[in-house]
C-alpha positions, 0 to 999 in steps of 0.5 A: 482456516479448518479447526485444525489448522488453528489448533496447531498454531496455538499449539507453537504459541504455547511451545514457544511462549516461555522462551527467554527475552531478547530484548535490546536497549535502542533496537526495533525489531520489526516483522513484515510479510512483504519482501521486495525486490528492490529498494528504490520506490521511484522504481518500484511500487511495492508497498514494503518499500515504502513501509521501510525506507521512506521517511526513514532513510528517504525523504521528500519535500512534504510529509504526512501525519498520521490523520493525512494532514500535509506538513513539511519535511525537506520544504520547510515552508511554501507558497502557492500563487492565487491561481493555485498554478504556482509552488515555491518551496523554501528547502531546510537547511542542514540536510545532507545525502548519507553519502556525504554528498550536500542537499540543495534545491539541484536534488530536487530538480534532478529527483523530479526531472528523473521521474517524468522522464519520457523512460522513467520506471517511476511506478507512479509517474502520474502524479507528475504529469501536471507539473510544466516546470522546475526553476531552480531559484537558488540552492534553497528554494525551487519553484514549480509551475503546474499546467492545471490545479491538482488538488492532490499535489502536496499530498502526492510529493509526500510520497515514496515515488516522491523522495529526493535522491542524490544524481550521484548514488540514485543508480544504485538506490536499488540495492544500496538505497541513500537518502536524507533521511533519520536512519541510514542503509545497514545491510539486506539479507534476501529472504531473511532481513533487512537492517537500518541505523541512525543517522548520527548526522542527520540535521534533528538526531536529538529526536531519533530514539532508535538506535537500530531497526531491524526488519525481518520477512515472515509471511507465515502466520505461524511463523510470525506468531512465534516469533512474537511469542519468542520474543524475536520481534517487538511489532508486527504492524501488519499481523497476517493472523487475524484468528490468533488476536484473542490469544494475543489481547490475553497476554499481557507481555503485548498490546493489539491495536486494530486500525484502519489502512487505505488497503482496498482488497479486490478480486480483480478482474482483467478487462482486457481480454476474455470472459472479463472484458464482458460486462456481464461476466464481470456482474456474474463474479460480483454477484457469485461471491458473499462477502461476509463468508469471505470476511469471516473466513479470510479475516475471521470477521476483522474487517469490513466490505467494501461495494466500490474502490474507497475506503469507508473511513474516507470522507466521500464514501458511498455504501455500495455494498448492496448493489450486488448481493450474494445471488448464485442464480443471478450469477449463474444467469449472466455467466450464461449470457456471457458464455462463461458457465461450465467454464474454467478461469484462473485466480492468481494470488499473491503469497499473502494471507488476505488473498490466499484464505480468501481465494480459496472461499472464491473458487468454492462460491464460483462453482456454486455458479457454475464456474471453475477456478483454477486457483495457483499461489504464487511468488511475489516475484511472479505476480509482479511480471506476471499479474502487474507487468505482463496482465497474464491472468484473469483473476487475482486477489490484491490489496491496493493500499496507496491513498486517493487511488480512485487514479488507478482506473484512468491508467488506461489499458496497459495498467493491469487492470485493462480497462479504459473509460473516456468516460471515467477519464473525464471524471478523474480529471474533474476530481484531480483538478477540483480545489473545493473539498465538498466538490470534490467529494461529490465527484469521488462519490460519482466515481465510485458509482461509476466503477461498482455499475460496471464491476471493473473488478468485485470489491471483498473488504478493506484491509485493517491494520492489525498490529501488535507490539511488545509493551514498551513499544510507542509512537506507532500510528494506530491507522495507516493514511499512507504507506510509509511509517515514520520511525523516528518518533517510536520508541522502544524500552 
């Protein structure tokens, strides 16, 4: 961001910083960056989805704390046979839909069914591929029997493409989303706002403090950093201003938490078709850029590299940040082999300000070594049928925050990335069946080697969790493990 960009950004908090309270007694007003499309994440991967509604008006059979401990939430409790091949979970009792409608081990069965259905639009389909069977053994308690040991499974039912719908309103989850959850649906202006309220008949109300939640879609960094500065908002857990922190830590009407996410940002790359699907091309781009430039330029140095597709806080990390260092005439040197130098390639962003900063810094490293990048922002909208749906691009910039992830690169070729591996496949499979958690780290370790040597995409950094909260604002979680955000435990004063 120049100097004078910056200037006038602390020029509108200051405008803006002795506005009158409007506080209100029960309500949470949250900013967000990230609008979706639609509001079911059995349907949709958007990770704004998940940061509203799920664990908050949707629910699954298992939960996750904040240090990624699987608990119980509509299974209060489970077995698993001594051949880990066996789960029968013992439903809650005293959940029902926000519809009316009761909750019972047939919920269950139907959400799960509907997901591996053979045209199901579940976003992460995958990680019911394991599943053989689905008994209902009474209305509550199910049992599901597994193909193959998953070492993921109960963390992996925790999740947004996971809740438990209701066969009598999951049609229309889409725009009037229904679940069990502690908050229920209020309303969703486009462009502007969406609102929750407690569920007054939820089965452990007495521990909802919240009244009402109020999220409100504020890309713009100034924008948000007014809003805060005004009052208008009490938290802003993903804050896009890195820059304007200082300000913010010096006020003390706010309190700045700096956690960590699953967020890996990546320059990815498409492997399936020219100049990408050549290895040398793919090297060239890892060597082109400095991630430190990036860091400093896109997150003002809030943020650390990464040389591979794993979080560094996570228990298998390897530092392969050295692998690749910044070289302009190496980069130069294997764009020529591979017939790319002098030539023009197009970065597709999303309009997010991680990506959009960091891939101006992208285009000018590119032209040292003799690439032009052709940079377009875009809607989300567009990325998503364009980049995700449709692989029309060859360069984008995207923050991949769901948890144990390293999935993504056995998708195969029709996953945006293009890219397929036998190779890979086999080593995914070992990770996914692996029990031991020592093994399996081993494995994680070897995969992540394996993606950085091939350089399927070039790794910038990892996305913080850069948060700020009005003082009076608890229960938050500093870190991000996955990507909802429990609200029932925060609150608001």
């Amino acid at each position: 961001m120049t100097k004078f960009r910056t200037t006038v950004l602390t020029a509108l908090v200051a405008s803006v910083a002795l506005a009158s309270p409007l506080f209100a007694a029960g309500t949470l007003r949250i900013g967000l960056q990230q609008e979706p499309t639609v509001l079911d994440p059995t349907s949709d991967a958007t990770a704004s989805i998940s940061g509203m509604l799920v664990h908050n008006v949707y629910e699954s059979l298992t939960t996750v704390d904040e240090s990624g401990a699987v608990l119980p939430n509509l299974a209060q409790s489970w077995t698993i046979s001594d051949d880990g091949l066996t789960y029968t979970f013992s439903l809650v009792e005293g959940a029902k839909f926000h519809d009316g409608t009761s909750f019972d081990a047939d919920d269950v069965k139907f959400s799960f069914d509907r997901a591996m259905a053979e045209g199901s639009l579940n976003p992460t389909k995958k990680i019911f591929e394991p599943i053989e069977s689905i008994t209902v053994i009474d209305p509550k308690t199910i049992e599901m029997k597994l193909k193959r040991k998953d070492a993921f499974f109960l963390f992996n039912i925790a999740q947004g493409a996971a809740s438990i719908l209701a066969p009598e309103s999951a049609e229309n989850d889409a725009t009037k989303p229904v679940g069990t959850g502690p908050f229920v649906f209020d309303g969703w202006t486009r462009g502007d706002r969406l609102t929750l309220k407690k569920y007054a008949d939820y089965r452990d109300a007495a521990d909802v403090a919240l009244d009402k939640v109020e999220f409100r879609f504020i890309s713009d960094p100034a924008a948000a950093t007014a809003a805060l500065m005004s009052e208008e908002l009490d938290a802003f857990p993903g804050f896009p201003a890195p820059e304007l922190l200082d300000q913010f830590e010096a006020d003390p009407r706010f309190k700045v938490v700096v956690g960590s996410t699953e967020g890996e940002v990546i320059l990815a790359l498409n492997n399936s078709k020219p100049p990408f699907s050549d290895l040398n091309a793919r090297r060239g781009v890892s060597y082109a850029i400095d991630r430190s430039e990036i860091i400093e330029g896109a997150m003002y140095g809030r943020a650390v590299p990464i040389g591979s597709f794993y979080p560094p806080h996570g228990p298998a990390y390897v530092d392969l940040t050295g692998m690749y260092p910044h070289d302009t005439a190496k980069a130069k040197e294997l764009f020529t082999e591979a017939g790319l130098e002098g030539g023009e390639v197009t970065l597709r962003v999303p309009p997010f300000p991680y990506a959009t900063r960091s891939a101006e810094i992208v285009q000018a490293e590119m032209a040292k070594a003799g690439v032009k990048v052709k940079v377009e922002n875009v809607e989300w909208g567009f990325w998503i049928d364009e980049v995700y749906k449709k692989k029309n691009y060859d360069m984008t910039i995207i923050a991949h925050t769901s948890p144990n992830d390293l999935s993504n690169f056995a998708k195969g070729p029709n996953y945006f990335y293009g890219y397929h591996s036998d190779e890979y496949d086999a080593l995914w499979n070992a990770i996914n069946t692996e029990t031991d958690d020592d093994k399996r780290h081993e494995l994680e370790k070897q995969a992540q080697v394996f993606i950085a040597e091939n350089a399927i995409h070039a790794f910038l950094f990892q996305l913080p969790r850069l948060a700020i909260y009005r003082q009076g604002v608890n229960g938050f979680w500093t870190s991000a493990p996955v990507l909802f955000q429990p609200l029932a435990g925060v609150t608001v004063q």
